[in-house]
C-alpha positions in Angstrom: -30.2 -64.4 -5.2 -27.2 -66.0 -3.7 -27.7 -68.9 -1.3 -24.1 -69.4 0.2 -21.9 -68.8 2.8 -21.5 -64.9 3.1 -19.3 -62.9 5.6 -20.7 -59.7 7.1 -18.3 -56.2 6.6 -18.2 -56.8 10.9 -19.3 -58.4 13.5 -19.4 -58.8 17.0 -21.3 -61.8 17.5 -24.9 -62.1 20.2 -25.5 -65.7 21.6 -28.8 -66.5 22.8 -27.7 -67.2 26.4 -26.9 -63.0 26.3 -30.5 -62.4 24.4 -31.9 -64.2 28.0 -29.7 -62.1 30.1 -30.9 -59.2 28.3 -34.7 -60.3 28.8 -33.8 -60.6 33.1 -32.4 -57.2 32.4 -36.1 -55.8 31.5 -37.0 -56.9 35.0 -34.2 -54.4 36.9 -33.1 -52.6 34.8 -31.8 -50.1 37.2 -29.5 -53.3 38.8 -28.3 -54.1 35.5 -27.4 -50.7 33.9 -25.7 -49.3 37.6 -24.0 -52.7 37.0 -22.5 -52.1 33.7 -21.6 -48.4 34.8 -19.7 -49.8 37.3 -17.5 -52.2 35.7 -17.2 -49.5 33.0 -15.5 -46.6 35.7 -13.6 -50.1 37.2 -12.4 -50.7 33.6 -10.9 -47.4 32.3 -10.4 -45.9 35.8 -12.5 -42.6 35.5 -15.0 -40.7 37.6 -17.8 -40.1 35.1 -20.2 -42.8 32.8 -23.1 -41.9 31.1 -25.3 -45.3 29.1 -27.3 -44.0 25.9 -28.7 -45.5 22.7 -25.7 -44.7 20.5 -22.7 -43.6 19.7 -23.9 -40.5 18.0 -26.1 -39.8 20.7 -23.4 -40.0 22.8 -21.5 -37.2 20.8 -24.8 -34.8 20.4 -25.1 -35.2 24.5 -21.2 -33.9 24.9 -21.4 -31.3 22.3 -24.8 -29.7 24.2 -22.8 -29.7 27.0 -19.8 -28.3 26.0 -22.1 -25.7 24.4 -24.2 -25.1 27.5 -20.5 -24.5 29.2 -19.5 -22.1 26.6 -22.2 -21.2 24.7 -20.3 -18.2 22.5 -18.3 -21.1 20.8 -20.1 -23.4 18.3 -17.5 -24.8 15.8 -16.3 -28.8 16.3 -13.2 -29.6 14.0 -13.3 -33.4 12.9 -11.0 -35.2 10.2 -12.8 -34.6 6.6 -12.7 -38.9 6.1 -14.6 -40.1 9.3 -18.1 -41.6 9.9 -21.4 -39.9 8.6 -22.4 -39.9 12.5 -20.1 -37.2 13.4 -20.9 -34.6 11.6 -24.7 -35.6 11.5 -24.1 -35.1 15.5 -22.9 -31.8 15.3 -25.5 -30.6 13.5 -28.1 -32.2 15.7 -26.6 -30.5 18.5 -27.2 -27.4 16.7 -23.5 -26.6 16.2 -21.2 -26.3 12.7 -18.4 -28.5 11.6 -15.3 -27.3 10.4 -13.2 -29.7 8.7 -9.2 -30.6 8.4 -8.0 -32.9 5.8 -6.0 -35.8 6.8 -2.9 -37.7 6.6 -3.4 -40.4 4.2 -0.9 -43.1 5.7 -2.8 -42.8 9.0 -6.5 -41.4 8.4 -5.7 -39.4 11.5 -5.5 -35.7 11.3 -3.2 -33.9 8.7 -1.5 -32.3 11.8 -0.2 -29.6 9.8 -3.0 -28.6 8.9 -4.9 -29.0 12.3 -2.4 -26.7 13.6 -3.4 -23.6 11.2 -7.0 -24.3 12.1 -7.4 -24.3 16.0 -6.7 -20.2 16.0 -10.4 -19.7 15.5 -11.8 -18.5 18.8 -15.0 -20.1 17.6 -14.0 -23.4 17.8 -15.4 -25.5 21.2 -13.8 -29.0 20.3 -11.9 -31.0 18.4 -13.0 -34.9 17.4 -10.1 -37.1 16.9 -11.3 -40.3 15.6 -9.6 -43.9 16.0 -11.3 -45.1 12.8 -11.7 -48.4 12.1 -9.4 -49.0 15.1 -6.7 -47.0 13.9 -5.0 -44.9 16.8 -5.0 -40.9 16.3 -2.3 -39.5 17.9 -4.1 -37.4 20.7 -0.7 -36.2 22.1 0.5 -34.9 19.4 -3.0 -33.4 18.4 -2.7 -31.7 22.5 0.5 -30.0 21.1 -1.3 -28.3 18.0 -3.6 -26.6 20.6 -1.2 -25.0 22.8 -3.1 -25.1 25.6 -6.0 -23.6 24.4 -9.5 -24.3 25.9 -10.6 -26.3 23.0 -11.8 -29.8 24.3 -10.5 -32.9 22.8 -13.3 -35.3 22.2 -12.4 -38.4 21.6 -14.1 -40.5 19.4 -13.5 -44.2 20.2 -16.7 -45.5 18.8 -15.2 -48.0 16.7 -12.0 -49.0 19.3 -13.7 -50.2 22.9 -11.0 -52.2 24.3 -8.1 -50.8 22.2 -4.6 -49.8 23.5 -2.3 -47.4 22.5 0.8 -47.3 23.8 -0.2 -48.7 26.9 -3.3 -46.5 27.1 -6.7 -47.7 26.9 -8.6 -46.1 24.0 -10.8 -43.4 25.8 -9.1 -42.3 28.0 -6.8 -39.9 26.4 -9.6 -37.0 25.7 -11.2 -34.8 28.1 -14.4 -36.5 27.3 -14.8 -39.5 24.8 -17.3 -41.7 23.4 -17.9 -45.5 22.5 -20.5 -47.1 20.4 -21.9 -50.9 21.0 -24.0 -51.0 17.9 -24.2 -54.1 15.6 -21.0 -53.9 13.3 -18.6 -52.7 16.4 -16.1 -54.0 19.0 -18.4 -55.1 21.2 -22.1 -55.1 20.4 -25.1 -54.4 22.6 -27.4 -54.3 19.6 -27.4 -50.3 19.9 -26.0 -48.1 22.6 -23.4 -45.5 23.6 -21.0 -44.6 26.4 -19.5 -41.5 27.5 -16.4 -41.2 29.7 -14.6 -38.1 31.0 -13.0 -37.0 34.5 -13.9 -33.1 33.8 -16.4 -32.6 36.8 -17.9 -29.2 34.5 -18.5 -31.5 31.5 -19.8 -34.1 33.7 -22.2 -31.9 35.3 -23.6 -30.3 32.5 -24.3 -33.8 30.4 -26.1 -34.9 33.8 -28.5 -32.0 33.3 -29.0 -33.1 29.9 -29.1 -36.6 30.8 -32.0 -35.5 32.9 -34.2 -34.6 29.9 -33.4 -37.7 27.8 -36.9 -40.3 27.4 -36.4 -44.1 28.5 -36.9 -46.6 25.3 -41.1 -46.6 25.1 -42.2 -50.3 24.8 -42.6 -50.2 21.0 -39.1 -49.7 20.8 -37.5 -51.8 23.8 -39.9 -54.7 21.6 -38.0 -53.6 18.3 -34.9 -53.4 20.6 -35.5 -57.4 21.0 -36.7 -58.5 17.9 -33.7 -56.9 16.3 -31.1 -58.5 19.1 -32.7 -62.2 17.4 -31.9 -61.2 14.3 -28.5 -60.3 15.0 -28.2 -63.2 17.0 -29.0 -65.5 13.8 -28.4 -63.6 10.3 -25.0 -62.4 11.5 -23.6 -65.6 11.1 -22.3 -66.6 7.5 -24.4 -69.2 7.2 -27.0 -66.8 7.6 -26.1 -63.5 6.3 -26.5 -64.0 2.6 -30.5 -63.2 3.1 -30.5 -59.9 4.8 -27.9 -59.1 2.1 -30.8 -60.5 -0.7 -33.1 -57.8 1.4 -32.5 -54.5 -0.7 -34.9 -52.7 1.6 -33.0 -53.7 4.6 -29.8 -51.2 2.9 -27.2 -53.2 4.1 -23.7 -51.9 3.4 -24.6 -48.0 2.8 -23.9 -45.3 4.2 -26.7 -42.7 5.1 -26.0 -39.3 6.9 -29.2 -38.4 8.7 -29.5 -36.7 11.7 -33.2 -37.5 12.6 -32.0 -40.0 15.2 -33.5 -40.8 18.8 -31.7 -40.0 22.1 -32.5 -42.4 24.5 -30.7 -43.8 28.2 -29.5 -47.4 27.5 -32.3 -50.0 28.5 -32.0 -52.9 31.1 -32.1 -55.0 28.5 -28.7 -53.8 26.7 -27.4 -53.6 29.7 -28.5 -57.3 30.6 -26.8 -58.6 27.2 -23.3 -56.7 28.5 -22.8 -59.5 31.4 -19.5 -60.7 30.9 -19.0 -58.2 28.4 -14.8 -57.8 29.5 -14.4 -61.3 29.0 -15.9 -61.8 25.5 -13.9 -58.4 24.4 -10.8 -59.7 25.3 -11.4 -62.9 23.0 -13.1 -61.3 20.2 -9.8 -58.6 20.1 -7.6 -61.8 20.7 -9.6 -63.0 17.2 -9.4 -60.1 15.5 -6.0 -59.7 16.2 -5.0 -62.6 14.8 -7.0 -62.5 11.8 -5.7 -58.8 11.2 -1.6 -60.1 11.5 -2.4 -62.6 9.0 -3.8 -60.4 6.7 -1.0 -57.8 7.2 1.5 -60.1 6.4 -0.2 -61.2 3.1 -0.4 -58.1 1.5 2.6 -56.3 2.9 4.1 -56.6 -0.7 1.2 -56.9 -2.6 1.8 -54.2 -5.4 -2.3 -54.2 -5.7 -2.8 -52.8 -1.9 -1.4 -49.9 0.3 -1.4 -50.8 4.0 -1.6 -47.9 6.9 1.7 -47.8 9.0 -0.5 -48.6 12.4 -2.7 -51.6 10.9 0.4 -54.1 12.2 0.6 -53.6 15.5 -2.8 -52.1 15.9 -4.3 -55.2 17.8 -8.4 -54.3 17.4 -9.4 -53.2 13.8 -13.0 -53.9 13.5 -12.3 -54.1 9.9 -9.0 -54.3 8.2 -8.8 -50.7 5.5 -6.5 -50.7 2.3 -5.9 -48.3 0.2 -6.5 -50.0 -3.9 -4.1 -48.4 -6.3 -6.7 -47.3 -8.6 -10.8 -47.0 -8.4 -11.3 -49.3 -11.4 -9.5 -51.6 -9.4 -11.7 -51.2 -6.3 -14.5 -51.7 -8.3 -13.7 -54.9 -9.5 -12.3 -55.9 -6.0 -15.6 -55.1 -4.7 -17.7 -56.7 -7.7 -16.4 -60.2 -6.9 -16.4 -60.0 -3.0 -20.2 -60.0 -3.8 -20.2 -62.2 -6.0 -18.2 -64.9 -3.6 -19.7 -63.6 -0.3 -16.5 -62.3 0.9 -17.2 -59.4 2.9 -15.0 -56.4 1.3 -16.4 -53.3 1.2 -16.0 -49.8 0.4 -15.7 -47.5 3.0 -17.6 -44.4 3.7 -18.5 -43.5 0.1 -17.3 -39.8 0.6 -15.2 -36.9 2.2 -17.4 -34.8 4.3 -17.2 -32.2 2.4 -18.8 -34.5 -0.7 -22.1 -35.5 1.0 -24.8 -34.6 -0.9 -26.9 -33.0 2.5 -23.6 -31.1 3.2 -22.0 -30.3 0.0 -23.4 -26.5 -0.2 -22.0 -25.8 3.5 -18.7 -26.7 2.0 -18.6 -24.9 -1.5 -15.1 -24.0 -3.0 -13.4 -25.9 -0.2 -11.3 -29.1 -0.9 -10.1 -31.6 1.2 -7.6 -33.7 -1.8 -6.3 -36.7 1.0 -9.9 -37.2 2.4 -11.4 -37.3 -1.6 -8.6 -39.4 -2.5 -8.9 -41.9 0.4 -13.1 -42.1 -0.1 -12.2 -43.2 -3.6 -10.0 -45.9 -3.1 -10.6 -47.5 0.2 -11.9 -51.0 0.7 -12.1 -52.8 4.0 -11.9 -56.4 4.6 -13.3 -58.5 7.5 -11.5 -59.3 10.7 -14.2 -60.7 13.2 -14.4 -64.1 14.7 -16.4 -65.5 11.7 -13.6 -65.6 9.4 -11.8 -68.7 8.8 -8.5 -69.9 7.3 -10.1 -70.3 4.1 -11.8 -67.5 3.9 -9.0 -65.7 4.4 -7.8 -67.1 1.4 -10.0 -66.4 -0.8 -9.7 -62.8 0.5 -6.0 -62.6 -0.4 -6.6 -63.8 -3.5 -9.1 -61.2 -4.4 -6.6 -58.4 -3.7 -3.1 -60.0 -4.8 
């Protein structure tokens, strides 16, 4: 076991002062969430908010409604490299995934690609994905779709409070998504928003809304007792014994879609108070940490950074591409070691995941597969200091 200083993959910190807030919250929780709506529609100017337990329960929500709009469709396109919570989503909406291979200087959509795909007729959305904080072109992605009726669903999960080109992350789709779990921009322990100005989308998720269960009080007391963990084990003094915890599975990736569908508590939306205020300063952080780092291993012969990661202002955690695997391997071997906080990414392409791998048989997806095999990603939150950094840098040069 290793008893030392130990960063955390990401992080967006919980202070007790917000654990109290949240606590008050479980008194009105009605105040608190209409509240956080509100400075939500106030923040990215739009008509329609929806508060729910996570970001993938935020994405199985819009893709029943947009089924319930057009129920004949029942195919969502997403990049073949994204989070195991996407397509775990779809199919817990009860709809299939069809998959595009991406452009490996981005992670964003191979266009080229994209644009032979959206002729299916089956085909109700399309998910592109700002991961890790990395922007996807949506405009460009509107052009491959010729003004079909396929909606664009943005997934912003990992980017609340980005900007791209002068637009806020989210607001670009026709419905998008945020997540506020544990490892993300801005953390409400768990939870999910939805956005969009389509009144028919709107409508329909209300009706689904409708049917969703409140957190039962076994799980608004888990809800709590996970919040004080966060609040202390998070920190790097701390985080070395959750990472001693195998059972715990920190740092893997599991696609599951038995996952609950809940509206968002008072209590997450007690811990949001101020929540604007300690965005801007954690993206101010990140920032900084993420320039440094870009400007270390710009030449480094070692790494391969993505185009967007300099001027990209919120990456929840920095990605580079590792020359070779065996390389990656020993990258990662000593961030353990040392308590550095570099990790692999997602483990595979979509199409590679064990659950999903017969759906997908004969098809091949080379940029995803080839990213999944050599992508780390190094820490960027408020944690980090100088020194750290250091001995980051000097892991990869």
């Amino acid at each position: 076991m290793r008893i030392a200083r130990t960063l955390p993959p990401a992080a967006a910190p919980l202070y007790p002062k917000e654990i109290v807030a949240g606590l008050k919250g479980l008194l009105n929780g009605k105040k608190k969430t209409d509240r956080f709506k509100s400075e939500i529609q106030s923040f990215f100017n739009v008509k329609h908010i929806f508060l729910v337990s996570s970001g993938k329960a935020a994405l199985t929500i819009i893709l029943k409604a947009l089924n319930e709009i057009t129920p004949e469709k029942n195919k969502v396109v997403i990049p073949a490299f994204t989070c195991y919570s996407v397509p775990s989503a779809i199919y817990h909406a009860g709809l299939k995934v069809k998959l595009c291979d991406i452009n490996p200087d981005s992670l964003d959509f191979d266009l080229n690609k994209l644009c032979d795909l959206v002729s299916d007729n089956k085909i109700v959305g399309v998910v592109p994905t700002h991961l890790f904080g990395l922007p996807s072109n949506i405009d460009k992605l509107r052009k491959c779709l010729k003004n079909s009726d396929i909606t664009v669903i943005e997934d912003a999960a990992q980017a609340m409070g980005s900007e791209f080109n002068g637009n806020k992350a989210g607001i670009s789709g026709d419905v998008s998504f945020f997540s506020l779990g544990r490892g993300k921009a801005l953390s409400t322990v768990e939870g999910g928003i939805i956005l969009t100005n389509r009144s028919d989308i709107a409508c329909a998720i209300e009706k689904h809304m409708g049917n969703i269960d409140k957190y039962s009080f076994l799980e608004t007391i888990k809800l709590i007792l996970n919040a004080l963990f966060l609040s202390v084990f998070l920190h790097p003094k701390f985080f070395w014994l959750p990472c001693s915890l195998p059972f715990l599975n920190l740092g893997k990736t599991v696609y599951d879609t038995n996952f609950k569908i809940k509206k968002m508590t008072g209590f997450q939306a007690g811990i949001s108070a101020g929540w604007q205020e300690k965005l801007k300063q954690l993206i101010i952080n990140r920032s900084k940490n993420s320039n440094t780092i870009y400007n270390k291993l710009n030449k480094s012969s070692n790494c391969k950074l993505f185009h967007t990661s300099c001027d990209t202002k919120n990456l929840i955690r920095f990605p580079i591409k590792i020359i070779n695997e065996q390389l990656k391997a020993d990258i990662i071997k000593k961030s353990r070691k040392f308590g550095l906080g570099i990790m692999p990414s997602y483990p595979t392409s979509v199409n590679k995941i064990d659950k999903l791998k017969n759906r997908f048989a004969n098809q091949q997806y080379p940029a995803a597969e080839k990213i999944a095999a050599t992508l780390i990603t190094v820490p960027t939150h408020c944690f980090l200091k100088q020194k750290d950094i250091k001995k980051i840098i000097s892991n990869l040069i």
